[in-house]
N, C-alpha and C positions, 0 to 999 in steps of 0.2 A: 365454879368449875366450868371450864370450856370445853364440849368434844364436838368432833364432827362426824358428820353423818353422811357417806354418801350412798342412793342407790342406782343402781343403772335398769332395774325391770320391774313391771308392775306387781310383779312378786314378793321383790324387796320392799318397794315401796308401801305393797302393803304390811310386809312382815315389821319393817321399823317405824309406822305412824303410830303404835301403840305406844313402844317404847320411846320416838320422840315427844310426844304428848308428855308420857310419867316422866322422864328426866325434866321436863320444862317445868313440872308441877314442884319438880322437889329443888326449883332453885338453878338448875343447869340454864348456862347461856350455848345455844347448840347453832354448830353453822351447818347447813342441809345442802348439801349440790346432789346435780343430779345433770342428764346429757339430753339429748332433745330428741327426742325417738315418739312418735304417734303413740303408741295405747299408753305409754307412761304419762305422756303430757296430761291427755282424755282422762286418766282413771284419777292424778292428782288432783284435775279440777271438784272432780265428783265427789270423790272421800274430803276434801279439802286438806291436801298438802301442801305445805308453801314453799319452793328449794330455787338454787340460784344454777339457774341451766348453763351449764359449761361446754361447750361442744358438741358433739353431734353423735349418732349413731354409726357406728361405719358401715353399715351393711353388710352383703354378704361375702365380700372378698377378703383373701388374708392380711391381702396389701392393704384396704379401705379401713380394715381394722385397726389393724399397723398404725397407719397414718392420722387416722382422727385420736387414735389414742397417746400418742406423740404432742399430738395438738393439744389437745387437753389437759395433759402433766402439765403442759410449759404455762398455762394459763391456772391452773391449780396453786402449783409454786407459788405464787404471787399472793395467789387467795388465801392461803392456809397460813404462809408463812407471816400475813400480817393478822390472820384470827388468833393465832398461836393457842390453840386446844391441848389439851393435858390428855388427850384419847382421841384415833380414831376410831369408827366400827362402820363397816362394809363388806361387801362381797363382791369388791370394783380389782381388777388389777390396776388398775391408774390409781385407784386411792391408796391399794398395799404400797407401792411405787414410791410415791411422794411422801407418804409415811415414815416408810423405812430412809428416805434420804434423808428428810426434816428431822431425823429422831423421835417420833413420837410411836408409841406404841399402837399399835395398831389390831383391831377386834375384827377377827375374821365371822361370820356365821356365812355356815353352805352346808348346803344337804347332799350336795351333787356330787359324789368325787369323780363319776363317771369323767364328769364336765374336764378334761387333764387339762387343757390350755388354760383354763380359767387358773384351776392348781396349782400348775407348774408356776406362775406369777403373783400368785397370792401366798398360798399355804407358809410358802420358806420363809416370808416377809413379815411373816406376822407374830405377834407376841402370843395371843391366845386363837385358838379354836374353839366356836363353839357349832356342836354340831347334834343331829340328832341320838336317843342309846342306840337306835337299830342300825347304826351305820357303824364295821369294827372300826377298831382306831388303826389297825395299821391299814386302811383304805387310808390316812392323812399321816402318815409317819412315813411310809413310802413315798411322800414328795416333798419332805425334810422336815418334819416339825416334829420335834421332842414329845412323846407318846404323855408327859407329864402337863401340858401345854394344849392338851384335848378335853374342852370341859363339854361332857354331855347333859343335854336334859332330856327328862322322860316325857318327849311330847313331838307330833310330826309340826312340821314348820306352821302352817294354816290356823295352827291352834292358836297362835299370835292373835290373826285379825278375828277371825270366826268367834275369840274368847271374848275380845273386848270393842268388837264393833258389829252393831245389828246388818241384818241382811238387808233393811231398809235406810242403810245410808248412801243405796245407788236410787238410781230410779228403775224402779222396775217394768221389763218390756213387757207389752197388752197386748194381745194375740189376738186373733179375728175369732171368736168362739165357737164356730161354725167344725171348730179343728178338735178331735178330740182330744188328741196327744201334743204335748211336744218334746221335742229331742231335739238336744241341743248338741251340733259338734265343731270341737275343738281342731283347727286343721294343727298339722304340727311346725316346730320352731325351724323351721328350714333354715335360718341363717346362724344358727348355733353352731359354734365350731365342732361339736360334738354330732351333727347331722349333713347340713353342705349339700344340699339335694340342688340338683338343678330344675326342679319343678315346684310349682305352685302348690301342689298338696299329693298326696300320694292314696288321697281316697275320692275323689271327683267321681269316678268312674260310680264309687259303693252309693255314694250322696246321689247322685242320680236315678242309680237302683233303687234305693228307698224310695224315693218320691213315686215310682210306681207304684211300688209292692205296698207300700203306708200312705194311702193317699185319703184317709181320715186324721193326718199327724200334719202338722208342721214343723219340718227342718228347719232350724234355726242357726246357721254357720257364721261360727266366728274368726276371720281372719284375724291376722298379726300385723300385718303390713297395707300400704295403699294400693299397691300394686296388686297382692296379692287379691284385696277385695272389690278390685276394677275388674280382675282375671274373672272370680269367680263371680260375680252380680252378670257376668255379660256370658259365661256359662248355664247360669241357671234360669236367665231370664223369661224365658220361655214354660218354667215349671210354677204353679200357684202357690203348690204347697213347700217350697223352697223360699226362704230368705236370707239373704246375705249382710249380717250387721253392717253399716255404713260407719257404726262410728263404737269404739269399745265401751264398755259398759263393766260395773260391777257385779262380776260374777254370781257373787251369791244370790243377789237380791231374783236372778233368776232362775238357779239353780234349785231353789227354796221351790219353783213351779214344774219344774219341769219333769217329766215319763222317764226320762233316760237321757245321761248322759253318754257323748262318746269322745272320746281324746286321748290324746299321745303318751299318755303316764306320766305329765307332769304337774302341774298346779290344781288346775281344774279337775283334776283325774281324783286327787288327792282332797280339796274340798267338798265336792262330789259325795266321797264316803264319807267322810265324815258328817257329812249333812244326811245321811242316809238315803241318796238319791242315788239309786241303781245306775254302775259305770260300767263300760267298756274302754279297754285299752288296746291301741292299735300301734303302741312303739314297738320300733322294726328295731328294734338292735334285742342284744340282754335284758332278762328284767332288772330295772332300778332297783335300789336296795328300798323305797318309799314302796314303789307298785309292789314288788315281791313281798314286800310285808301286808299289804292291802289284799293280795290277791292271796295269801293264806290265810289270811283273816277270815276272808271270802268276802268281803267286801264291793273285788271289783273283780271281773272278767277279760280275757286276756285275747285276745283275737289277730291272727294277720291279717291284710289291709285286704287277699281275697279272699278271707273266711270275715269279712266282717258281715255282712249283708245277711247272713244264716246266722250270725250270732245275736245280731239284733234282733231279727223276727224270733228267736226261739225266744230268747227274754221277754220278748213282748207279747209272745202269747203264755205267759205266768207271769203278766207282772203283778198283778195283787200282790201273791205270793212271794217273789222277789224285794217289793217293797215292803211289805211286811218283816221279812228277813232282816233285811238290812238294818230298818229303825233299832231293831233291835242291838245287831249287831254294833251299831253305832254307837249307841249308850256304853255299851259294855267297854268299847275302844276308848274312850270319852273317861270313863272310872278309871282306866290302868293308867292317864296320862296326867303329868303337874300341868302348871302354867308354867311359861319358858320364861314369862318377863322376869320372875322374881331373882331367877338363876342367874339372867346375863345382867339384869341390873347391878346385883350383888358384884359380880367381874368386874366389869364396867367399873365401880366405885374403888373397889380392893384397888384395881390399878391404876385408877386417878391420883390417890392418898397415896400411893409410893412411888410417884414421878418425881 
């Protein structure tokens, strides 16, 4: 059997290395593309994924979007139509795309329906959905996909890599021990169609504040982008206990160390808790259906960008207590959830067999 696999974020990318792994074990020949964007490139070398880079990132414009992704269909065409796969699965609008024009069925997973652009170009196109249970279905029947054609699993997306790859398959960052704490923050996806910020981060301001008020901690910030982490390295330069990741890393392996997390309510917000390392979320819109589930759980805490600075120091002066909470809390999250591989592999198969 043939499918293809493509991802475009270090998210996917790590959500589908488990499942490209088990399909390759049980015999699949699988073609992997993926686009050329910094922490994707960085995070495949490190987990070791191997995929055939097709164009580019567009950045932050509609039109840059538009156009790389243009470019990229016309170059896909070529590629897929001589692999000839019995199954796509992604969460690419260029793969839905090429998909549905080639005929092949095509396996959507997305947690995000918030994400519409993404939606609107996927969801209609695709044969199946798979997505998480705490997300309703008519969040993905509202942008055309047959409510029968929405297969849930009982598990948040992270449970993928978190289940079947150790925290030690990055290299884990070494602090100067001098530091008692560290806290690590997440700036958020600005170039997401779903955000569109014309600034580099929307907490610089709080990041700074801390390194005063915590100056027994090391901040540890991790950009998205080049720019991004030229902007903030030449921002914070001047502060000791601030450092600006120069190059992406796998998450976990230092999450596994860290006092407190703080980020946007997406990936890392979500890993975070479930590793049972005390979060804060500082996404400026609605809560996610992932965060809002976390943050009833109590899991994670929910902060504006200028209420973050007091949300931090309050946590941090109970964090024993906090951390203590949570592990627990974690376990319990942990029992109520399957493994997601068994579920989409299953799909996966069912629809290879009746193509």
């Amino acid at each position: 059997m043939r499918i293809w696999v493509e991802y475009l974020t270090p998210k996917q990318m790590l959500f589908y290395k488990p499942l490209i792994d088990e399909l390759k074990g049980r015999g699949w020949n699988a073609l992997v593309t993926t686009r050329r964007y910094r922490e994707t490139d960085a995070l495949a070398r490190i987990v070791g994924v191997e995929a055939q880079a097709v164009g580019k990132h567009g950045g932050g414009s509609l039109r840059g979007k538009l156009a790389c992704s243009i470019n990229r269909m016309k170059k896909l065409i070529r590629l897929v139509d001589r692999f000839k796969p019995k199954v796509a699965l992604s969460t690419s609008p260029d793969a839905a795309r090429v998909s549905f024009g080639l005929g092949i069925p095509h396996l959507l997973a997305n947690d995000s329906p918030h994400s519409a652009a993404v939606a609107k170009l996927t969801v209609p196109l695709s044969f199946k959905l798979l997505t998480p249970w705490i997300i309703p279905v008519e969040e993905w029947t509202k942008y055309g996909i047959e409510e029968k054609n929405v297969v849930r699993y009982r598990a948040l997306d992270p449970v993928m890599w978190l289940k079947h790859m150790s925290v030690e398959d990055g290299t884990p960052f070494r602090w100067k021990m001098h530091f008692k704490q560290l806290i690590i923050v997440r700036v958020e996806e600005v170039h997401a169609s779903y955000m569109m910020f014309d600034k580099p981060t929307l907490i610089e301001d709080s990041i700074h504040s801390l390194s005063v008020r915590v100056p027994d901690a090391l901040i540890l910030v991790m950009p998205r982008y080049g720019w991004q982490m030229k902007y903030l390295n030449q921002r914070f330069k001047r502060l000791k206990n601030v450092v600006v990741l120069r190059k992406p890393v796998y998450a976990p392996s230092i999450l596994s160390r860290a006092t407190l997390f703080v980020g946007s309510g997406g990936t890392m917000t979500c890993e975070a808790a479930l590793m049972g390392t005390p979060a804060i979320s500082y996404y400026p819109r609605d809560d996610l259906y992932v965060e809002r589930y976390l943050i009833n759980f109590g899991l994670i805490s929910k902060a504006k960008a200028e209420e973050l600075v007091d949300v931090v120091l309050s946590t941090l002066s109970n964090i024993d207590y906090v951390k203590c909470k949570n592990q627990e809390l974690s376990k319990k999250l942990w029992n109520l959830m399957e493994d997601p591989m068994s579920r989409i592999i299953e799909v996966i198969e069912r629809v290879a067999s009746n193509v």
